[in-house]
N, C-alpha and C positions, 0 to 999 in steps of 0.2 A: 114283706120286705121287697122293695124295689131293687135294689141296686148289690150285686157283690163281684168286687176286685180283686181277684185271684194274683198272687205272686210268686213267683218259686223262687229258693233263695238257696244260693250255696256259696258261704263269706262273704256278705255283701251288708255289712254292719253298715257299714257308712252310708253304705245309697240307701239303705232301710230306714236310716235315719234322717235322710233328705228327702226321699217321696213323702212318707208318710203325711209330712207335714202337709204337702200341696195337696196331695190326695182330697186331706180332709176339708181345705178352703174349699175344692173343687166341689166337692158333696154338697158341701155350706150353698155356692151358688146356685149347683142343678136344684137344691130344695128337696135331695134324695134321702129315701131313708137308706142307709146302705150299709155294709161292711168291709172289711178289708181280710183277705184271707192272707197270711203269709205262710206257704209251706216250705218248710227248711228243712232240704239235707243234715239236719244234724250236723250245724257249720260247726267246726270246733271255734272261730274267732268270736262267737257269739250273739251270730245274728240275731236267734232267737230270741234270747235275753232283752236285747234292744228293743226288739219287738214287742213285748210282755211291758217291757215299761212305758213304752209309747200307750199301749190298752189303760192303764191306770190313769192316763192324760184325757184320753178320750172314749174310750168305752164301747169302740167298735171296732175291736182288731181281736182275729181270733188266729192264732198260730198251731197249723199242725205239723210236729213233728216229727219227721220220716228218720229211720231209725235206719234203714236200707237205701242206700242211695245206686236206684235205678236206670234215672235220666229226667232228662225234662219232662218230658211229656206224660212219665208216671205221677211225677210234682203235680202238674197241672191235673190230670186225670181226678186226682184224689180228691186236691181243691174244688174241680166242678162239683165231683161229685159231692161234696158236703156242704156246698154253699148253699143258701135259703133263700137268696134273692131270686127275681124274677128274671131281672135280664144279669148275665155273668158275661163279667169283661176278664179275659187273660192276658198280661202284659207281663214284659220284662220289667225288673227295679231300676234298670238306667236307661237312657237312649230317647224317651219320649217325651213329647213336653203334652201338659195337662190340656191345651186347646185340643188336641189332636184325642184325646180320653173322651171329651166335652163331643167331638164330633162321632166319637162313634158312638154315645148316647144318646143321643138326637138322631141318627137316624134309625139307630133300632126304635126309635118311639114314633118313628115313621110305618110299622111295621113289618121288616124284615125278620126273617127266622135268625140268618147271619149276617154280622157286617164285616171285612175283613179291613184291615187297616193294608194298604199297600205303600211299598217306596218307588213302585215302576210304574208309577201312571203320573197323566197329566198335577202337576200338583204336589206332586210326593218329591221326597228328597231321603238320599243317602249320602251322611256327610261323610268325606274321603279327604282328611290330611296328611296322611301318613300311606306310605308304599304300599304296608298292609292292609290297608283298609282298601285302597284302591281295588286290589289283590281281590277281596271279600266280596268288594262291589264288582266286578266282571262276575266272578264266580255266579255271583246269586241274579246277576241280570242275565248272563246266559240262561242259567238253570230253570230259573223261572220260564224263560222263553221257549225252555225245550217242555218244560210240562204241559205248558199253555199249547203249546201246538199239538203235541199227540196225546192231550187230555179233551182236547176241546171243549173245556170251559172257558165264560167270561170271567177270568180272574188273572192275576199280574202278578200275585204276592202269594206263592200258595206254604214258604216258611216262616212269615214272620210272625211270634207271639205277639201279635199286638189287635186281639179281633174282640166280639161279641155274639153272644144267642144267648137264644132265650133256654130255660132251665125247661122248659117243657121238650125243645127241640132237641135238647145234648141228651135227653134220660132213653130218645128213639136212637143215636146213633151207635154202631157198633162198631166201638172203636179198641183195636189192643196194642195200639205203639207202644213202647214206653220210652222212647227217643225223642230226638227231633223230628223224625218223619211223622210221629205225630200229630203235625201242624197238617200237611197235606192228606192225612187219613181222613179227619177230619173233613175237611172240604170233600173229599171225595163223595163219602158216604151220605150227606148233606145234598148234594149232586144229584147221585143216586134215588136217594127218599124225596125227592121234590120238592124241597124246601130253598125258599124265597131268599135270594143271597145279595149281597151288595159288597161296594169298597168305597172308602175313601181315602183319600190321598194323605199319607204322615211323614213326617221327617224323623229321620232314624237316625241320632247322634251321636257321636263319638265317644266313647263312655270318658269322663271327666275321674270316675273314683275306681279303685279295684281291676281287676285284669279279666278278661273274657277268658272261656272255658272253651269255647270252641275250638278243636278240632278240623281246621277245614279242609284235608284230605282225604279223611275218614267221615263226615261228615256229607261230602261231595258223592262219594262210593256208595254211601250207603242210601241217599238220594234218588242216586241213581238205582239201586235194585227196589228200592221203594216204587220207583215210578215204572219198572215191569210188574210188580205183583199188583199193582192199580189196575197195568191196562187190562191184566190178565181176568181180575173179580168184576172189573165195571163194563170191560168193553167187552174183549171176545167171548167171556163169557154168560154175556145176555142178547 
């Protein structure tokens, strides 16, 4: 198998009901053999269910679900680890349009180990209508900016669910978030093993259905002591 799309889902009936579909046109065009991975918190609104029926329409959607709800990055975690494609894309259910899916698969067939999608570079967008979002947007462009400088990596976006690797390179990393820090553990350790990284530029949407989960005070805190126990395993102590 070529291709598996990993999604963590907690109440998100409706957007599960909306990707899915473009997903599959999307596959349709790459010419991918692929799947669709949906791991759901045991949404009580019944993501799931949506999901199981969408598989009887198409016959590449496998749903696992987590009976413990950990965080995202345990979602994600699991999905990697069970997926049987070669290259595994992680995305959120809302926020990304299918062009931006389409470019991180093309450049991983470029050969990178990673490709990470960013909204802080040339190219990229984060859309901000509302106060809140605004809010979101400082947050995550400072923050970004503060990893990026006492990380020193070339990277822009080191929170966003929206990247790729290959299954050979996720089964070498050791990773134990099970948060949002996740995302930059991730890259870290990738860093680390000397594996071959990239970005491209994505627009990060406004969500149109359902309400975000995020936390962004608690989310911010915990960022930030994510980003001392980084510099602590990667830098001073090598």
């Amino acid at each position: 198998m070529q291709l598996s799309i990993i999604i963590p889902t907690f109440n998100e009936r409706k957007n599960i009901a909306e990707i899915v579909p473009k997903l599959e046109n999307l596959i349709k065009k790459l010419k991918a053999i692929a799947e669709i991975i949906v791991v759901d918190d045991s949404s009580p609104d019944g993501t799931a269910d949506v999901a199981r029926r969408l598989n009887k329409k198409y016959g590449n959607i496998r749903v696992v679900l987590r009976h413990k709800k950990e965080g995202m990055g345990a979602a994600i975690k699991e999905g990697l680890d069970k997926a049987d494609g070669n290259i595994l894309i992680s995305m959120d259910v809302d926020s990304f349009d299918m062009q931006d899916v389409e470019k991180l698969y093309k450049k991983m067939m470029e050969g990178y180990d990673v490709v990470l999608g960013s909204r802080h570079i040339k190219g990229g967008l984060y859309e901000k209508k509302f106060l809140k979002t605004w809010i979101k947007y400082a947050v995550s462009f400072l923050g970004n900016k503060i990893y990026k400088w006492i990380l020193i990596y070339a990277v822009n976006d080191f929170s966003l669910n929206f990247r790729a690797i290959k299954k050979e390179v996720w089964k070498r990393l050791d990773v134990h978030e099970k948060g949002n820090t996740f995302m930059p553990e991730i890259i870290a350790e990738a860093y680390f093993k000397g594996f071959k990284i990239s970005q491209v530029p994505v627009a990060f949407r406004e969500r149109a259905l359902g309400k975000s989960k995020l936390n962004l005070t608690k989310e911010s805190y915990r960022f930030l002591i994510k980003l001392a126990s980084l510099v602590y395993k990667y830098k001073l102590n090598h």
